[in-house]
BARO-607385 format. One record per atom (N, C-alpha, C, O): residue number from 1; residue in one letter; atom name; y, z, x. Coordinates in steps of 0.05 Angstrom, whole numbers, plus 5000, padded with zeros to 4 digits. Layout:
(NUM, 'A', 'CA', (Y, Z, X))
...
//
This chain:
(1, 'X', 'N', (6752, 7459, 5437))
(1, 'X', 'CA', (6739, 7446, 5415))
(1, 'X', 'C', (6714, 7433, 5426))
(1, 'X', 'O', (6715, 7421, 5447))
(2, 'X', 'N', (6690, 7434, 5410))
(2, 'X', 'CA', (6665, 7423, 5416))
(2, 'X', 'C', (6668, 7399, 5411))
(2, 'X', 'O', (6687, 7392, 5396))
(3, 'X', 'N', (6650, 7381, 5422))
(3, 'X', 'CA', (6643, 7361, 5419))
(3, 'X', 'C', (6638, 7351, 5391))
(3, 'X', 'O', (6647, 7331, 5380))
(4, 'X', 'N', (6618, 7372, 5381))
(4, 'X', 'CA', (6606, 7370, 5345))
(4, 'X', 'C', (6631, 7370, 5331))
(4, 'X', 'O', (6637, 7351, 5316))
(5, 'X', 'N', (6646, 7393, 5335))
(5, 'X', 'CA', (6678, 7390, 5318))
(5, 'X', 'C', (6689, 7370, 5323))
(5, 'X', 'O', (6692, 7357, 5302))
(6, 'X', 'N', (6698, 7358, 5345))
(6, 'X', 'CA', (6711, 7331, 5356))
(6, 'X', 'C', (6710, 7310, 5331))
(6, 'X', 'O', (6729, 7303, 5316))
(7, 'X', 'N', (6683, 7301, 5333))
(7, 'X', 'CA', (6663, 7282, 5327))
(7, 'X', 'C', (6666, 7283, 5291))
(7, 'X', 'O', (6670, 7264, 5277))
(8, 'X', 'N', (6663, 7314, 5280))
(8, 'X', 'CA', (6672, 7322, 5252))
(8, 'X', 'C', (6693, 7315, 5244))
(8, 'X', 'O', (6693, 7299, 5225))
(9, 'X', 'N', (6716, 7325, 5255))
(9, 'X', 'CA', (6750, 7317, 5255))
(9, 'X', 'C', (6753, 7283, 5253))
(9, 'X', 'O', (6768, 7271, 5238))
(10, 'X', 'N', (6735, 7271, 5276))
(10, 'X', 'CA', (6739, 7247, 5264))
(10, 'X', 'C', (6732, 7235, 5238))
(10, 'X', 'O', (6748, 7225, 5222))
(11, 'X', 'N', (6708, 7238, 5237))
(11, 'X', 'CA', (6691, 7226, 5208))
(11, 'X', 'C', (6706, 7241, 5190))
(11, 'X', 'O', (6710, 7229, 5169))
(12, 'X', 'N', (6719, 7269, 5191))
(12, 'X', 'CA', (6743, 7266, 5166))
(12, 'X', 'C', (6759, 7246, 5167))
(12, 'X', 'O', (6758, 7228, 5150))
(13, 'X', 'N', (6771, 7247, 5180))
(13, 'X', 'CA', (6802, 7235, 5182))
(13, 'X', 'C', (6787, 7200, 5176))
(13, 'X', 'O', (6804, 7188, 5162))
(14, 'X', 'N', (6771, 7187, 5179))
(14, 'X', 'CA', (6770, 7168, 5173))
(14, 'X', 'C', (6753, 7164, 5138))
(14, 'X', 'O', (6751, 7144, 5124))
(15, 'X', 'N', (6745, 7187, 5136))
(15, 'X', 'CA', (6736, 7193, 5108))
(15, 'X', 'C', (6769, 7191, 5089))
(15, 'X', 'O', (6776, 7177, 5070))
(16, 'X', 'N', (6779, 7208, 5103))
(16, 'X', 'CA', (6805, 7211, 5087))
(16, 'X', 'C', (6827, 7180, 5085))
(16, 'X', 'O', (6848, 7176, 5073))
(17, 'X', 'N', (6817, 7167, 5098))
(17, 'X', 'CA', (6830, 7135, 5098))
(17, 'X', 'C', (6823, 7123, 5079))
(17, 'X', 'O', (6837, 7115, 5060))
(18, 'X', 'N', (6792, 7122, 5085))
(18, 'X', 'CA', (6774, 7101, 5056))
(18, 'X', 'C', (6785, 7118, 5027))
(18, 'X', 'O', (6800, 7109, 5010))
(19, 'X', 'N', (6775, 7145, 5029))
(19, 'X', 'CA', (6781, 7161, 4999))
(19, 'X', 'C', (6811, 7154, 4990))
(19, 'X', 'O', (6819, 7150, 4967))
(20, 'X', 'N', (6826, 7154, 5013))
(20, 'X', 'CA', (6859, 7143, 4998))
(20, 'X', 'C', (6858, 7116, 4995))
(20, 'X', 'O', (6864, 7109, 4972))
(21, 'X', 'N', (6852, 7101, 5008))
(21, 'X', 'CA', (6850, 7073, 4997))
(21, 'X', 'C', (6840, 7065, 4965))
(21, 'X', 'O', (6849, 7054, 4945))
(22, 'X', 'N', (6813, 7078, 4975))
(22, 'X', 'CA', (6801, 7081, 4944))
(22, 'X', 'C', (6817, 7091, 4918))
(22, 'X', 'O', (6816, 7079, 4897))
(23, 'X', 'N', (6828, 7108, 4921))
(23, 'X', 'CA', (6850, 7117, 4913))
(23, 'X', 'C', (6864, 7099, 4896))
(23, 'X', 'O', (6863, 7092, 4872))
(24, 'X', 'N', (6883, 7095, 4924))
(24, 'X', 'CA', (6906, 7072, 4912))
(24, 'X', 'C', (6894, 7054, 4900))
(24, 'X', 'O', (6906, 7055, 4878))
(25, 'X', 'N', (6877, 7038, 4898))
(25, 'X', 'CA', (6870, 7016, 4878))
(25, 'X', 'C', (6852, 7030, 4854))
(25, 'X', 'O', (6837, 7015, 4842))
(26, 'X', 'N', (6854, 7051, 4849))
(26, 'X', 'CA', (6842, 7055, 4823))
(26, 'X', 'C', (6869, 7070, 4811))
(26, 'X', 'O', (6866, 7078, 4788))
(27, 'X', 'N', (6887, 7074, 4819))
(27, 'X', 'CA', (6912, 7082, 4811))
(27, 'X', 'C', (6931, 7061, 4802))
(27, 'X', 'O', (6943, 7063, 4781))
(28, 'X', 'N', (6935, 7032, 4824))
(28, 'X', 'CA', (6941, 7013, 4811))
(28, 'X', 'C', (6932, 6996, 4790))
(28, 'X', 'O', (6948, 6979, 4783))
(29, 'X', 'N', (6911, 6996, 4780))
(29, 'X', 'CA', (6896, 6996, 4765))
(29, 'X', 'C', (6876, 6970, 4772))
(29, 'X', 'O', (6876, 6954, 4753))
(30, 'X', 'N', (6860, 6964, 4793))
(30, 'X', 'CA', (6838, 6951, 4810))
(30, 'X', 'C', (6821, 6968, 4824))
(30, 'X', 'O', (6823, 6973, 4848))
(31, 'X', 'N', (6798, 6982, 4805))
(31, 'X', 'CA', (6786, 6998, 4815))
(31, 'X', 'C', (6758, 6980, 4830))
(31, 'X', 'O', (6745, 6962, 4818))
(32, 'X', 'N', (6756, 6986, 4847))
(32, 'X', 'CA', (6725, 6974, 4861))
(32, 'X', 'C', (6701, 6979, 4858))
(32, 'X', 'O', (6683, 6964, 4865))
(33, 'X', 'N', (6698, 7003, 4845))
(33, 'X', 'CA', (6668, 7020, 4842))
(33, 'X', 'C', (6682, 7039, 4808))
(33, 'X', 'O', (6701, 7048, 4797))
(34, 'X', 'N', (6649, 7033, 4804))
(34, 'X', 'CA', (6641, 7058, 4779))
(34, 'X', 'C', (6656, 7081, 4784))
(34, 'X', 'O', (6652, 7086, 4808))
(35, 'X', 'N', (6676, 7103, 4771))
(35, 'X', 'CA', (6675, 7126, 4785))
(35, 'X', 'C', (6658, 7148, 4789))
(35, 'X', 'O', (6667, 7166, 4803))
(36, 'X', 'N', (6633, 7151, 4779))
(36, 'X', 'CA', (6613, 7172, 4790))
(36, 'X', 'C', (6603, 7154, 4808))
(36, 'X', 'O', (6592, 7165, 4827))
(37, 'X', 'N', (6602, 7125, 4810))
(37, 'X', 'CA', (6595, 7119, 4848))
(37, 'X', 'C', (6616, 7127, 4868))
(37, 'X', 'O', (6610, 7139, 4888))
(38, 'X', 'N', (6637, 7121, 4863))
(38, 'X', 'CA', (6666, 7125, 4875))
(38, 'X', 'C', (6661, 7148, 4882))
(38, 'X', 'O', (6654, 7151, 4905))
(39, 'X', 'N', (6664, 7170, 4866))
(39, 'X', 'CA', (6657, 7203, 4871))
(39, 'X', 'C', (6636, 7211, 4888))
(39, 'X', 'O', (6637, 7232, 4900))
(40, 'X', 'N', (6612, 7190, 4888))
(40, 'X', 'CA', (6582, 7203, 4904))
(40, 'X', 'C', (6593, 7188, 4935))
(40, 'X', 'O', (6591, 7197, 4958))
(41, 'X', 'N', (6602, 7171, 4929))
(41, 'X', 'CA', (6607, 7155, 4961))
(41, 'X', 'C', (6633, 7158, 4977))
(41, 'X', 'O', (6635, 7147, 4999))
(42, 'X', 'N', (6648, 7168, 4970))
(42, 'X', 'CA', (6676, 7173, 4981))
(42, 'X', 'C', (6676, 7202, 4977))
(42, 'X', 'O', (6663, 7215, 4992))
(43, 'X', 'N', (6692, 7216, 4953))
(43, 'X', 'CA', (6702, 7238, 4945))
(43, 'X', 'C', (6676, 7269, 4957))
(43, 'X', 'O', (6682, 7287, 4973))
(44, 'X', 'N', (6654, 7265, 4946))
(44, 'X', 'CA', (6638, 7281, 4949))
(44, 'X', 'C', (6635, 7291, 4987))
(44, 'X', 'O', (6633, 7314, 4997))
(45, 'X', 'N', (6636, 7272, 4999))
(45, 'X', 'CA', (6623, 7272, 5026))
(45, 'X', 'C', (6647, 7286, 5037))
(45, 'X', 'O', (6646, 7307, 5049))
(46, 'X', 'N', (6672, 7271, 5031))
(46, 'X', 'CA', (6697, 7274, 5045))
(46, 'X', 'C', (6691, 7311, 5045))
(46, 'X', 'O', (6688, 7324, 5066))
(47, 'X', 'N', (6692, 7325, 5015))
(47, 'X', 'CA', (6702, 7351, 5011))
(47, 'X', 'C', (6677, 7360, 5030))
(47, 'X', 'O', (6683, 7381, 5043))
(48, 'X', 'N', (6655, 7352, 5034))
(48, 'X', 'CA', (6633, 7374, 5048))
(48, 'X', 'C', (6645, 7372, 5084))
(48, 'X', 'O', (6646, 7390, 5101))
(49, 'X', 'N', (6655, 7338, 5085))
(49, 'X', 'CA', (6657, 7342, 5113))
(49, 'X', 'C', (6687, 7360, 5114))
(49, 'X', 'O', (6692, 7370, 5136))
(50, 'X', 'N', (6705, 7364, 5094))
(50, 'X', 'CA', (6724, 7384, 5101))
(50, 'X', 'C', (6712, 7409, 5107))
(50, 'X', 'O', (6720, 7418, 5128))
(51, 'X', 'N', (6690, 7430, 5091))
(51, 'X', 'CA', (6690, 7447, 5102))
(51, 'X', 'C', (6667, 7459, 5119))
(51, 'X', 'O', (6662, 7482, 5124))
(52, 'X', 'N', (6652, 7432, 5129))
(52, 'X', 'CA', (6644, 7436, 5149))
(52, 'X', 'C', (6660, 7434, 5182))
(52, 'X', 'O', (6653, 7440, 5205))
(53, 'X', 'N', (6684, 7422, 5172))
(53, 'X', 'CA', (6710, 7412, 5197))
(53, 'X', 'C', (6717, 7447, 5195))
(53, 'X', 'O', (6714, 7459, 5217))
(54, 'X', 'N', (6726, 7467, 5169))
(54, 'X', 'CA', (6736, 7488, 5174))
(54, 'X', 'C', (6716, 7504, 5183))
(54, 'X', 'O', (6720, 7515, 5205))
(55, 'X', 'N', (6693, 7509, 5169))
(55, 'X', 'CA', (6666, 7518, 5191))
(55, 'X', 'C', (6671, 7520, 5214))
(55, 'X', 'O', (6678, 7541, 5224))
(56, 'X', 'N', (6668, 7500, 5228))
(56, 'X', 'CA', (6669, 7499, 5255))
(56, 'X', 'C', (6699, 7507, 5265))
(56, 'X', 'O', (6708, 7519, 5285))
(57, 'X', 'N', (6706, 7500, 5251))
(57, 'X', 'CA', (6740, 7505, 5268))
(57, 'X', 'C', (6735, 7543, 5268))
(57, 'X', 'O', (6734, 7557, 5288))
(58, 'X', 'N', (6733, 7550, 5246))
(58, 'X', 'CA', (6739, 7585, 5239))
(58, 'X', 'C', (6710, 7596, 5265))
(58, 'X', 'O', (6717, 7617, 5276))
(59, 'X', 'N', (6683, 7587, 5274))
(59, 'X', 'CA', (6663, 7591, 5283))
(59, 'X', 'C', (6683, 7587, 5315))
(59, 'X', 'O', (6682, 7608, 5328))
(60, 'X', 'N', (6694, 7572, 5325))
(60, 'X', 'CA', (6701, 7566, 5353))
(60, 'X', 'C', (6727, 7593, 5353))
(60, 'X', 'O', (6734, 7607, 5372))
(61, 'X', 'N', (6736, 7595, 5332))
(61, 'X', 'CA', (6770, 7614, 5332))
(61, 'X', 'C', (6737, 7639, 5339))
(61, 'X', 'O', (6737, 7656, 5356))
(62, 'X', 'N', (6723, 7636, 5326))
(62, 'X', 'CA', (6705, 7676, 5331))
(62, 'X', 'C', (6701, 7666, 5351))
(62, 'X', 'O', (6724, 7662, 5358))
(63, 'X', 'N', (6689, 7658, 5368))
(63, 'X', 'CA', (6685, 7654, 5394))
(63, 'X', 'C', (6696, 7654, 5410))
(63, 'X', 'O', (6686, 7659, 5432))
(64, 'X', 'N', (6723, 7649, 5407))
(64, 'X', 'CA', (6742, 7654, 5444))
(64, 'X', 'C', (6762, 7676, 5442))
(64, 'X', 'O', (6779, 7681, 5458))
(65, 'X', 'N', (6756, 7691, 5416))
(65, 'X', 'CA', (6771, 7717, 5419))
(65, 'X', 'C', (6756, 7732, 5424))
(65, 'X', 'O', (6734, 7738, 5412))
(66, 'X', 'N', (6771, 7746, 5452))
(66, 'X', 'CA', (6762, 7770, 5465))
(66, 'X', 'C', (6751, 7790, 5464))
(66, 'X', 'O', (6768, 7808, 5458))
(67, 'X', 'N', (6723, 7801, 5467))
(67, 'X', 'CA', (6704, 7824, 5454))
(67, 'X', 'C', (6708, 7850, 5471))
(67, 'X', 'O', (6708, 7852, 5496))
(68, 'X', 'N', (6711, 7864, 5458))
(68, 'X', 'CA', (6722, 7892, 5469))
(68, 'X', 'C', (6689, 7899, 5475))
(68, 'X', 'O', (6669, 7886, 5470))
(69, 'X', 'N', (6692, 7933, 5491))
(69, 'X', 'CA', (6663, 7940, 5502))
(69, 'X', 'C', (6661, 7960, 5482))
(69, 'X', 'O', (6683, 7970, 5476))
(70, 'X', 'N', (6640, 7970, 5469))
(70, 'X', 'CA', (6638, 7992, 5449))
(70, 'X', 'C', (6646, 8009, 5459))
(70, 'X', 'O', (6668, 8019, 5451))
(71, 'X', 'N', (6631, 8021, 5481))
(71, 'X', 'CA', (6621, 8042, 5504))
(71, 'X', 'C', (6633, 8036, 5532))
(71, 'X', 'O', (6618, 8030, 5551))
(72, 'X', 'N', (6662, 8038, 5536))
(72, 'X', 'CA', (6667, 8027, 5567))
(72, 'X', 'C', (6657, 8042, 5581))
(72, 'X', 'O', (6654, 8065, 5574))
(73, 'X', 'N', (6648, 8032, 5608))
(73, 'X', 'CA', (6633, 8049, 5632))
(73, 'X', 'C', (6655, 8076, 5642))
(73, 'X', 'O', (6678, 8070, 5637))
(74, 'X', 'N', (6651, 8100, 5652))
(74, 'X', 'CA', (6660, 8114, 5658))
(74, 'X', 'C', (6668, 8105, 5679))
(74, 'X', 'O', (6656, 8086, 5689))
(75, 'X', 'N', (6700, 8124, 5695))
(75, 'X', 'CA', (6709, 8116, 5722))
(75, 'X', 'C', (6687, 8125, 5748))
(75, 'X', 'O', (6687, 8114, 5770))
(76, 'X', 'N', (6672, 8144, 5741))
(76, 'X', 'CA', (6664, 8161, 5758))
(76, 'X', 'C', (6632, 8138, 5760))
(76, 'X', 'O', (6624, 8132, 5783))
(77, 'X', 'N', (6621, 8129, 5743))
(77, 'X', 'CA', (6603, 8122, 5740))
(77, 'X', 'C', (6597, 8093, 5758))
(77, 'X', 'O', (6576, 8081, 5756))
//
């Protein structure tokens, strides 16, 4: 795992704290924000940094699997 992914994985996972928090108090019914602010500042970011976390995750899986040779060299050669 890269560094950039590392670093991504986090800023989800702590995206995904605030967005549940946020959450829970507009569920119990103490919401803190407008919900199209709520949505532009929590919800929205969270979903881009999800699939930029799968981006990178699916971009590193193409990368360390093993590339065959089109054209292997002959024995004789």
């Amino acid at each position: 795992m890269t560094e950039e992914a590392l670093n991504a994985t986090i800023a989800t996972v702590f995206m995904l704290v605030f967005a549940g928090v946020v959450s829970y108090y507009r569920i119990i019914g103490a919401p803190f924000f407008d919900l199209f602010f709520e949505f532009s500042l929590f919800y929205l970011p969270l979903a881009l940094l999800l699939i930029y976390v799968g981006y990178l995750w699916k971009k590193s899986r193409k990368n360390s699997e093993p590339t065959r040779e089109v054209n292997p060299p002959l024995k004789g050669q």
